[in-house]
Backbone bond lengths (Angstrom), bond angles and torsions (degrees), N, CA, C in turn:
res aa  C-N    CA-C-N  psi(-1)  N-CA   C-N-CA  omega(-1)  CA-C   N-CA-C  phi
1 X - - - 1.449 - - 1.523 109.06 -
2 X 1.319 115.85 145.46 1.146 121.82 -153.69 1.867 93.84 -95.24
3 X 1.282 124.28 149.13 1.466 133.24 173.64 1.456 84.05 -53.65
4 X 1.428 99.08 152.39 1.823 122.90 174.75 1.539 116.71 -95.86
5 X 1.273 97.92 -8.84 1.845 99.28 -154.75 1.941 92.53 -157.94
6 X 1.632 91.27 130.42 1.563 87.39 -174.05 1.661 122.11 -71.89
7 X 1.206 121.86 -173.09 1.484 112.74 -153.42 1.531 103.15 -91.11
8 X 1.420 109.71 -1.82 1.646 120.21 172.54 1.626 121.15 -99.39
9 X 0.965 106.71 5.31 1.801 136.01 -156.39 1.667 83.20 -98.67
10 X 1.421 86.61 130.06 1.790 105.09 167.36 1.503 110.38 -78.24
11 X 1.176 131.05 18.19 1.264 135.53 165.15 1.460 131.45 -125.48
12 X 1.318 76.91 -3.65 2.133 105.21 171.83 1.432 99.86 -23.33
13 X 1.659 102.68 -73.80 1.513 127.16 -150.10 2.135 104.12 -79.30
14 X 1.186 101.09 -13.86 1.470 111.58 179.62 2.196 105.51 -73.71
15 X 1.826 86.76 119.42 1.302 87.47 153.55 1.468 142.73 -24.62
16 X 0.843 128.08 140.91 2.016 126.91 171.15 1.634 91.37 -107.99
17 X 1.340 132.41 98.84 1.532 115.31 160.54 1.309 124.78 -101.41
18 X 1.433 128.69 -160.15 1.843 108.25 -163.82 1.531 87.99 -157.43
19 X 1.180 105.48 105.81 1.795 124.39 168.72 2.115 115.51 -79.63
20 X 1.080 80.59 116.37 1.797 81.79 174.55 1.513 107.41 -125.73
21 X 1.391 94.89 141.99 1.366 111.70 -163.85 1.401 95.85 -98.54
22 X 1.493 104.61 -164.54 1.600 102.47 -159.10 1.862 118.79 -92.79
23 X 1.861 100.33 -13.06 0.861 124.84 165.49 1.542 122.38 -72.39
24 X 1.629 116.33 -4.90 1.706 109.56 -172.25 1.450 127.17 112.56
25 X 1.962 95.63 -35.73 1.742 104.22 -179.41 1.469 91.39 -73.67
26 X 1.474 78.91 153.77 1.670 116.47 -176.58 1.989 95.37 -120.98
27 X 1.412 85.88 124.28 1.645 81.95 178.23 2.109 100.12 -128.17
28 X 1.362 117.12 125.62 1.143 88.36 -178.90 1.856 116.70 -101.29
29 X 1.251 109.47 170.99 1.379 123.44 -173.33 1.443 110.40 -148.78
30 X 1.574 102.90 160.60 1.596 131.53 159.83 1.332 128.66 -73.58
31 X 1.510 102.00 115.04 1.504 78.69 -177.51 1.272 119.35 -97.14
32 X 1.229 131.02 -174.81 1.788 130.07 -164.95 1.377 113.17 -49.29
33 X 1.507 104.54 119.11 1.656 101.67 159.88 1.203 95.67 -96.32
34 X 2.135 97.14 155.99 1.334 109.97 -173.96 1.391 97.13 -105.45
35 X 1.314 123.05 162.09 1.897 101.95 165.20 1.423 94.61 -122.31
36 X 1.686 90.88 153.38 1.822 91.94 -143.08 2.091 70.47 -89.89
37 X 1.952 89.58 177.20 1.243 94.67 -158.77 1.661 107.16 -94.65
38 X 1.267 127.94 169.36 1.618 112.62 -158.12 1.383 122.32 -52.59
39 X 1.668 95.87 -55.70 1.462 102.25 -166.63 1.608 112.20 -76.10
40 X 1.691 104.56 40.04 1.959 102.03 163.69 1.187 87.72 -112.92
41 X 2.201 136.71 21.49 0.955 93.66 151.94 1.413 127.79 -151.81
42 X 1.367 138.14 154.76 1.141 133.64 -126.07 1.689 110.04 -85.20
43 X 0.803 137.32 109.65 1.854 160.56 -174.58 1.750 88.23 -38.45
44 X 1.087 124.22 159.05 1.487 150.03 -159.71 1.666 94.97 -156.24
45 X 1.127 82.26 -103.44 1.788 100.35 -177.55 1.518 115.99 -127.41
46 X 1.196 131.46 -174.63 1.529 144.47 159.13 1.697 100.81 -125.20
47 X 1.468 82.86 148.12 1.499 118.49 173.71 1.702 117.69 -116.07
48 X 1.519 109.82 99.74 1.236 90.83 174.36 1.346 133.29 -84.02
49 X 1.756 135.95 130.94 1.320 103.93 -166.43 1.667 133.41 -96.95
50 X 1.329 115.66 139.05 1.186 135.50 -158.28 2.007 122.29 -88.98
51 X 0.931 121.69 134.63 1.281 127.84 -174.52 2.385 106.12 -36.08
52 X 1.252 119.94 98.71 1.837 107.00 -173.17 1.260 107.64 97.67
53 X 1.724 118.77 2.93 1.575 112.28 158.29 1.381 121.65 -71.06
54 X 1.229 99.63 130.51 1.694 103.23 168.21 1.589 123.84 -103.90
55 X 1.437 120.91 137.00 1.180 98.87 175.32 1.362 131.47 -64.77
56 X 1.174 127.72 -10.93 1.509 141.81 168.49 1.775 106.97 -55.22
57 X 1.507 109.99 -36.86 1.207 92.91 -145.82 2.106 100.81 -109.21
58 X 1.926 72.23 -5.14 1.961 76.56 175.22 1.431 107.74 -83.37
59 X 1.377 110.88 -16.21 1.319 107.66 -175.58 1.568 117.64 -84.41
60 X 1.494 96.91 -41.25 1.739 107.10 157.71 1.656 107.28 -29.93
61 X 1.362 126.45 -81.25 1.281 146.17 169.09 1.198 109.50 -21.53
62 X 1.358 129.31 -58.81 1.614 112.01 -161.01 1.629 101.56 -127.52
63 X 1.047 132.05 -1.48 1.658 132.65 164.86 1.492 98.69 -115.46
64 X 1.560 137.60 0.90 1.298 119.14 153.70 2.092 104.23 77.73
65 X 1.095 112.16 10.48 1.370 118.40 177.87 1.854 111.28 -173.23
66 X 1.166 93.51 124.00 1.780 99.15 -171.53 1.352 92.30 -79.28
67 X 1.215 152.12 -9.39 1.282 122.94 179.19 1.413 120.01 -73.10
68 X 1.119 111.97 -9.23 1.098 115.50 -157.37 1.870 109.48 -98.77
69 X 1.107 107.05 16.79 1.195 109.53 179.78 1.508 127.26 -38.43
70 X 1.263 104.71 -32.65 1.362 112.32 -179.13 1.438 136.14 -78.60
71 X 1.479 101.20 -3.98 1.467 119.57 159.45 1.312 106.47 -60.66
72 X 1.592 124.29 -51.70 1.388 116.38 -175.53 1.430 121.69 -83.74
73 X 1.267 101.74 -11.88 2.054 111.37 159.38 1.710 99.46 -60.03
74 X 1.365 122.43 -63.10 1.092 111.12 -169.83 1.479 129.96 -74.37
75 X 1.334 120.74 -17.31 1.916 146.93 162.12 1.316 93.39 -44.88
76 X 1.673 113.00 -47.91 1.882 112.64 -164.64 1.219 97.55 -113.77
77 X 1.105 142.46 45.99 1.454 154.74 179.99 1.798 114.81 10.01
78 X 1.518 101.21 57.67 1.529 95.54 -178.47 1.511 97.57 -98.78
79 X 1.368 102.64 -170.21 1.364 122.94 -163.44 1.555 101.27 -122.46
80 X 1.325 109.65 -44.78 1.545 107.41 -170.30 1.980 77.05 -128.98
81 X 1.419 104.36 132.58 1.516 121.49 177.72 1.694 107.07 -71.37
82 X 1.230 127.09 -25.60 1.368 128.80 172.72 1.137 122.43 -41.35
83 X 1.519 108.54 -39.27 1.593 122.35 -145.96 1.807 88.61 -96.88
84 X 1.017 121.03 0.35 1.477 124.28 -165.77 1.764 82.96 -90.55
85 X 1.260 149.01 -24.66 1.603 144.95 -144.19 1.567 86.71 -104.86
86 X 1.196 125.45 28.22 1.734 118.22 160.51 1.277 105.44 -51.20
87 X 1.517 119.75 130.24 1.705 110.74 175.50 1.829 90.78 -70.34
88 X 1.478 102.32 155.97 1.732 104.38 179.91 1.289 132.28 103.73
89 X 1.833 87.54 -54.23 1.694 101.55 166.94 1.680 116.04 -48.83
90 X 1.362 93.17 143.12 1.606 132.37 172.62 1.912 109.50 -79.45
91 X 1.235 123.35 96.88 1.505 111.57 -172.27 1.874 91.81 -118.85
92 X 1.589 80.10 116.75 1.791 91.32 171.83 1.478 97.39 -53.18
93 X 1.332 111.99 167.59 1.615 127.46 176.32 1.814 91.04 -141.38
94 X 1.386 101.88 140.50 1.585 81.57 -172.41 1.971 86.15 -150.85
95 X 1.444 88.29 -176.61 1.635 105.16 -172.38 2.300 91.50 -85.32
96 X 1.041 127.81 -178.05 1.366 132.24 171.87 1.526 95.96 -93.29
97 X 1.658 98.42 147.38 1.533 129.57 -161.28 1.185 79.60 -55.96
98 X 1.788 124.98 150.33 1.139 173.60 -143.91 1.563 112.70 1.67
99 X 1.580 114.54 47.88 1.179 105.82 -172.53 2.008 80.06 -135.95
100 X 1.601 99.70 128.75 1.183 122.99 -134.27 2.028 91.52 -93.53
101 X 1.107 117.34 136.21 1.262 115.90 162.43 1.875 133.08 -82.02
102 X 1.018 113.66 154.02 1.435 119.16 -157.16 2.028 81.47 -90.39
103 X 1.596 112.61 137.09 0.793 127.53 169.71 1.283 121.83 -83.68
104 X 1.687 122.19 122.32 1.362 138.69 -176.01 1.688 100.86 69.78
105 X 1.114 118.42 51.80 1.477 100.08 -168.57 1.699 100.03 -106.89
């Protein structure tokens, strides 16, 4: 069986499990991702945000791929990534959860 979710996909690492009901169907599902908590992860830069920022396009900018927006939802521990486009706000930019930063670098 082929992976469900590509190897850059915040659901990569998430279980596939398989619920059966009492009738026989088999339905399958994800089970809970956790999002790990900020400070497991290592600071890059900040982005401050600006009046026509998008999160698509800050992420373009400093992770080099807009899909990935959700690395920086989870760096600033939101829930819904929208709420991260406060004009003003401070958005950590960081390395991916548990991959360790070089000190004073």
């Amino acid at each position: 069986m082929a992976a469900p979710f590509q190897p850059t996909s915040r659901y990569a690492a998430i279980e596939v499990a398989v619920y059966e009901d009492a009738e026989g169907r088999r339905s399958a599902y994800l089970r809970r991702r956790f999002v790990p908590q900020p400070e497991s992860f290592a600071l890059l830069t900040e982005h401050e945000v600006t009046e026509g920022d998008r999160l698509d396009n800050v992420t373009a900018t400093h992770l080099r791929d807009a899909e990935q927006f959700w690395r920086i939802a989870d760096a600033n521990r939101a829930m819904r990534p929208d709420d991260l486009m406060e004009v003003g706000r401070r958005l950590r930019i960081t390395l991916p959860a548990g991959i360790p930063g070089v000190a004073d670098a």
